[in-house]
C-alpha positions in Angstrom: 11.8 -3.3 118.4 14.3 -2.9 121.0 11.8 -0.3 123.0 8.5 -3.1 122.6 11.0 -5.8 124.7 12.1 -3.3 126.9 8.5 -2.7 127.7 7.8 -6.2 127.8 10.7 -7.1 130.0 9.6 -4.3 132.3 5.9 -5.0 132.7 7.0 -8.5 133.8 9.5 -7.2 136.1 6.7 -5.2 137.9 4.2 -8.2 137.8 6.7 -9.8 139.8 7.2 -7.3 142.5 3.6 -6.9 142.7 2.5 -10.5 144.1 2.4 -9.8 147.9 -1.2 -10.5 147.9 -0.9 -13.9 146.0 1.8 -14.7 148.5 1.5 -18.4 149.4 2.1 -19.6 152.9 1.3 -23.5 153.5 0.0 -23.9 157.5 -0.1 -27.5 158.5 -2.5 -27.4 161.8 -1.9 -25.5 164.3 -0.8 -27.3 167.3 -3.6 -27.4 170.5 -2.7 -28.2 174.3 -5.4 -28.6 176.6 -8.3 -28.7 174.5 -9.9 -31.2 172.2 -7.8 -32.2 169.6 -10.8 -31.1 167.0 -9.9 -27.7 167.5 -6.9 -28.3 165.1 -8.2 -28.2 162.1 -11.3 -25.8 163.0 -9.3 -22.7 164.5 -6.8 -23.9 161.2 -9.3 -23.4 159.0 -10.6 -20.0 160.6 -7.1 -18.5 160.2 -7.3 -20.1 156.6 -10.2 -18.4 156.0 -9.6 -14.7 157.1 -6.4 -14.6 156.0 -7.8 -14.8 152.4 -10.5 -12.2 153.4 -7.6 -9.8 154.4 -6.6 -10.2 150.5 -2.5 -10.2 151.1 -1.6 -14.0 151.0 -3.5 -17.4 150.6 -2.8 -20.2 153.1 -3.0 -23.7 152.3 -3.6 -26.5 155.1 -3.7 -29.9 154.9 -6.9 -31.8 153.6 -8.8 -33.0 156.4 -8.4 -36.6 158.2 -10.6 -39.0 159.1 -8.0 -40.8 161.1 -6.9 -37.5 162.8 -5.0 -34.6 162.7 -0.7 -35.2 162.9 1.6 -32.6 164.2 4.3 -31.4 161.4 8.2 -31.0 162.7 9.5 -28.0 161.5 11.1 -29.7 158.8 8.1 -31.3 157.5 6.8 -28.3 157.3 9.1 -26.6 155.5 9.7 -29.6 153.0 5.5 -29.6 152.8 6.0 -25.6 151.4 8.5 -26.0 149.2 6.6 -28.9 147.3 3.8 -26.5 147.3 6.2 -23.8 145.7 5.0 -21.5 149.1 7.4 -18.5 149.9 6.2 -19.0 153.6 5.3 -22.0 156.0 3.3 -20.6 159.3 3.4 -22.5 162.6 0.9 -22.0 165.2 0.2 -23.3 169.0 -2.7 -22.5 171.5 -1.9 -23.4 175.2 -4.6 -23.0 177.2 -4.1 -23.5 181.3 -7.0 -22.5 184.0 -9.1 -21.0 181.1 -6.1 -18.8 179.7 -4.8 -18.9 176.5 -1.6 -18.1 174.9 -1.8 -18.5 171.0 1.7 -18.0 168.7 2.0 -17.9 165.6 5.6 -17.9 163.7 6.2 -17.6 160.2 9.4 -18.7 158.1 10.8 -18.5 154.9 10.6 -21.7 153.0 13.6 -21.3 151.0 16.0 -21.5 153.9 14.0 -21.8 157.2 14.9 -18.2 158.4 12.2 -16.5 161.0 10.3 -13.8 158.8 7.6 -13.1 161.6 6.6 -13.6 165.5 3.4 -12.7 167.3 1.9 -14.2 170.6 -0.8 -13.0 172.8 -0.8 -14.4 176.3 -3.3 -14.7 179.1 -6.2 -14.1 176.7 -9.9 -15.8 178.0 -9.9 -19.2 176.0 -13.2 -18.5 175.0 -12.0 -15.6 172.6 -10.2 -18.1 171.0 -12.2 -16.8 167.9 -11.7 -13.4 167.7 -7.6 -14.0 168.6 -7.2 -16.2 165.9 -9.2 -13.6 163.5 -6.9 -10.8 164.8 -4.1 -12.5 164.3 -5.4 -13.4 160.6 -6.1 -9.4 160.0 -2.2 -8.9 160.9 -0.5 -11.1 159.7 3.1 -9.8 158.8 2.3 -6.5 160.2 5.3 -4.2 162.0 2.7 -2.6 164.2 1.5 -3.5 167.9 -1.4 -4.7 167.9 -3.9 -3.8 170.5 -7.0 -6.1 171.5 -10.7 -4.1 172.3 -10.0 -4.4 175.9 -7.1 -1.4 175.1 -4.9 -3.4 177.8 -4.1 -7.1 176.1 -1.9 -7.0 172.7 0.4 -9.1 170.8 3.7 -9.0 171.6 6.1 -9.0 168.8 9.6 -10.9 169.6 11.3 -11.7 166.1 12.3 -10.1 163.2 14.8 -10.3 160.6 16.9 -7.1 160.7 16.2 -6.5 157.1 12.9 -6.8 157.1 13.2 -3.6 159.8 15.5 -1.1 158.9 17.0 -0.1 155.2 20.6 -0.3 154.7 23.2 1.2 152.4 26.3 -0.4 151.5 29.1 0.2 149.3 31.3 -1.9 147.5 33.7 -2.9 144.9 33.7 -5.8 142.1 35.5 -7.1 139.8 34.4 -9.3 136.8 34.4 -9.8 132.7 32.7 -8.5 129.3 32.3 -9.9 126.4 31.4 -7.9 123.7 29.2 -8.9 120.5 30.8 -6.6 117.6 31.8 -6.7 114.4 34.3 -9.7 114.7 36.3 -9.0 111.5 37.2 -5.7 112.8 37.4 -6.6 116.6 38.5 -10.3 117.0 39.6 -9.6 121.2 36.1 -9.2 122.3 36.4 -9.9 125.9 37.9 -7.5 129.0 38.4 -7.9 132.1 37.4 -5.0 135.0 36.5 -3.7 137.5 34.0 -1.1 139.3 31.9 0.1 142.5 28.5 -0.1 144.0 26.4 1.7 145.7 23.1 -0.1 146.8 20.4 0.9 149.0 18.5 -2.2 150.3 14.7 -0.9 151.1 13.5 -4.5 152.2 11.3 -5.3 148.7 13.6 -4.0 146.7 17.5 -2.9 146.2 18.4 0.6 144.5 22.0 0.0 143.0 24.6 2.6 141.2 27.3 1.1 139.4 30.2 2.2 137.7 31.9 -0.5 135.3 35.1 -0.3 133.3 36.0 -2.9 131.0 39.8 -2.8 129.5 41.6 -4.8 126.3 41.6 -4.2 122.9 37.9 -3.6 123.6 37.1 -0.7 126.5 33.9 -0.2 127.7 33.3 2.2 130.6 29.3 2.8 131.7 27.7 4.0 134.5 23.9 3.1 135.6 21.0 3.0 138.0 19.4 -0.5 138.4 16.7 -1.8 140.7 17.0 -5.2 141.4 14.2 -7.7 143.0 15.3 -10.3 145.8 12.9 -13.5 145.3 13.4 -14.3 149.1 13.1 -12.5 152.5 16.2 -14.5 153.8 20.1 -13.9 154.5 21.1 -15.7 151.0 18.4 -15.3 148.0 18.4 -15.0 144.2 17.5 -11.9 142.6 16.6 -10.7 139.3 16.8 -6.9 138.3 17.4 -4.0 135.6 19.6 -1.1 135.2 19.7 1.9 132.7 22.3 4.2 132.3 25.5 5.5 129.6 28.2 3.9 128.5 31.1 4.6 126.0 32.9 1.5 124.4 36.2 1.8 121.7 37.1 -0.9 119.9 40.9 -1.4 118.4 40.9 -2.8 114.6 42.8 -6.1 114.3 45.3 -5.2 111.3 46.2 -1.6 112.0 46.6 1.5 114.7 43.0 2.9 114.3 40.1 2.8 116.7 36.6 3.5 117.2 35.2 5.1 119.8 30.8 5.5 120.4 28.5 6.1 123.4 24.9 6.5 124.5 22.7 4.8 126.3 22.5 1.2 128.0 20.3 -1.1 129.5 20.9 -4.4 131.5 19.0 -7.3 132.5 20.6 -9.3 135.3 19.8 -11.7 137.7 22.5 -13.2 140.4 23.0 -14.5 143.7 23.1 -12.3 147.5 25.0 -14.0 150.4 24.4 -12.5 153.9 22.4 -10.0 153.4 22.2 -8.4 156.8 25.4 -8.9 157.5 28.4 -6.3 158.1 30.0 -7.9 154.6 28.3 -9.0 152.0 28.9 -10.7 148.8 26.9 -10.6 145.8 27.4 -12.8 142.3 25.7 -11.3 139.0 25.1 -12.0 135.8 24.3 -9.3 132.9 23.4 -9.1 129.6 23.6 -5.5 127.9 21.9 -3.5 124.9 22.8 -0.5 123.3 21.3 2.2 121.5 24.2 3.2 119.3 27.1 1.6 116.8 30.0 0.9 116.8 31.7 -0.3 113.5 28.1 -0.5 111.7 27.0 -2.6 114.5 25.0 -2.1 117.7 27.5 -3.6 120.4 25.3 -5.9 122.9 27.2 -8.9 125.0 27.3 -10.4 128.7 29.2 -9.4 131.9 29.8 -11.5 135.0 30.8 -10.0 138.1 31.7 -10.5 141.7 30.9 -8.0 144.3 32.1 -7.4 147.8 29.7 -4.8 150.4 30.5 -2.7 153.5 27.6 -1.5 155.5 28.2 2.5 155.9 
């Protein structure tokens, strides 16, 4: 039984990480100078439209206006995507002076406003409006330089969130508490405090993590594991969810006399928490587990919760 959740639990987990091309971004219109105002919502809708061809995220814009188009502040926007439940909210602007165009686009993450992505093009004829917009809509969130037919003209990135560029590892050291769900007539001090290390390796989607946990009181549990764990946001401070595997022993003391038990095999974790500063040269991370275990311990399959508090050092 134990084996069909697990299974469960991780087929969900991977539908989750694999939603990059049902990411939502809302647009409201990009902003024109120098040309008709109409060109708002058509060069809107033209990035709307190949962005959805290009198959990795759907934009939403605003529904057309009879009484014309208005101009979002950045915190409308942002309000605008979260209402939407969109991960992103894209700005745009075309200038266009002497019959050259410069066309930005900037894209930010809707949970906290951070800058996720930057491209502009300058100097570009304003009649190839057109194709710039559907070159921008082809690479959109893209790392890579992007060159223009001509060979000459590209966009020129100028912002990116450091961990969206480079993967990190930290290591670190936490402390926290277990409680234990055992035989309670045997074992009435179920709870222990401890502490442990942490080794994670942040590859932008996703964070690799090696822990080591010890848990001392009447109750001792000592494990060691390998978790992946999935930040829901591109930003500095986002919640997670995750999983780890790995071995544990636990002994448990009996209440009324000397004796002890002591078992081990494997365990497995769900967790889910909280990541402040991502990026930064310290970083702090809340999490909250809950265990299962493949073996007994007084006739009983010990299972239970930790809560933990972690502290990280870039190395």
């Amino acid at each position: 039984m134990r084996i069909k959740y697990f299974s469960l639990l991780l087929i969900l987990f991977l539908f989750t990480t694999n939603i990059k091309s049902q990411n939502l971004i809302y647009m409201p219109y990009i902003e024109v100078v120098n040309i008709h105002p109409d060109y708002e919502y058509s060069l809107s809708k033209l990035m709307q439209e190949n962005v959805s061809e290009e198959n990795k995220y759907k934009i939403i814009i605003p529904e057309k206006s009879d009484t014309g188009y208005t101009i979002e502040s950045f915190i409308q926007a942002k309000e605008t995507a979260q209402s939407l439940y969109a991960k992103y909210f894209l700005i745009g602007l075309v200038n266009v002076v002497s019959q050259k165009a410069t066309v930005q686009f900037t894209m930010y993450n809707s949970y906290d406003g951070s800058k996720v992505w930057s491209d502009m093009v300058k100097n570009q004829k304003a009649e190839n409006l057109e194709l710039i917009i559907i070159k921008f809509a082809q690479h959109i969130g893209d790392e890579e330089e992007i060159f223009f037919d001509d060979g000459r003209s590209k966009l020129h990135r100028f912002a990116y969130n450091t961990f969206i560029e480079n993967a990190t590892l930290t290591f670190g050291g936490k402390i926290g508490a277990a409680y234990i769900i055992i035989n309670k007539d045997k074992v009435p001090n179920r709870t222990a405090p401890g502490f442990g290390i942490n080794i994670a390796y942040d590859i932008k989607s996703f964070i690799i993590d090696f822990n080591y946990d010890i848990y001392m009181s009447n109750t001792q549990l000592a494990n060691y594991n390998l978790g992946i764990i999935r930040p829901l946001f591109k930003a500095e401070r986002t919640p997670y969810i995750g999983f780890n595997y790995g071995s544990t022993s636990i002994t448990a003391h009996i209440s009324t006399v000397s004796g002890k038990e002591t078992n081990g095999g494997s365990i497995f974790k769900i967790n889910g928490g909280y990541i402040f500063s991502r990026t930064k040269d310290l970083n702090f991370r809340i999490n909250a587990e809950y265990y299962l275990t493949n073996f007994k311990v007084y006739g009983k399959n010990p299972n239970g919760f930790m809560l933990n508090l972690s502290l990280f050092l870039f190395l």
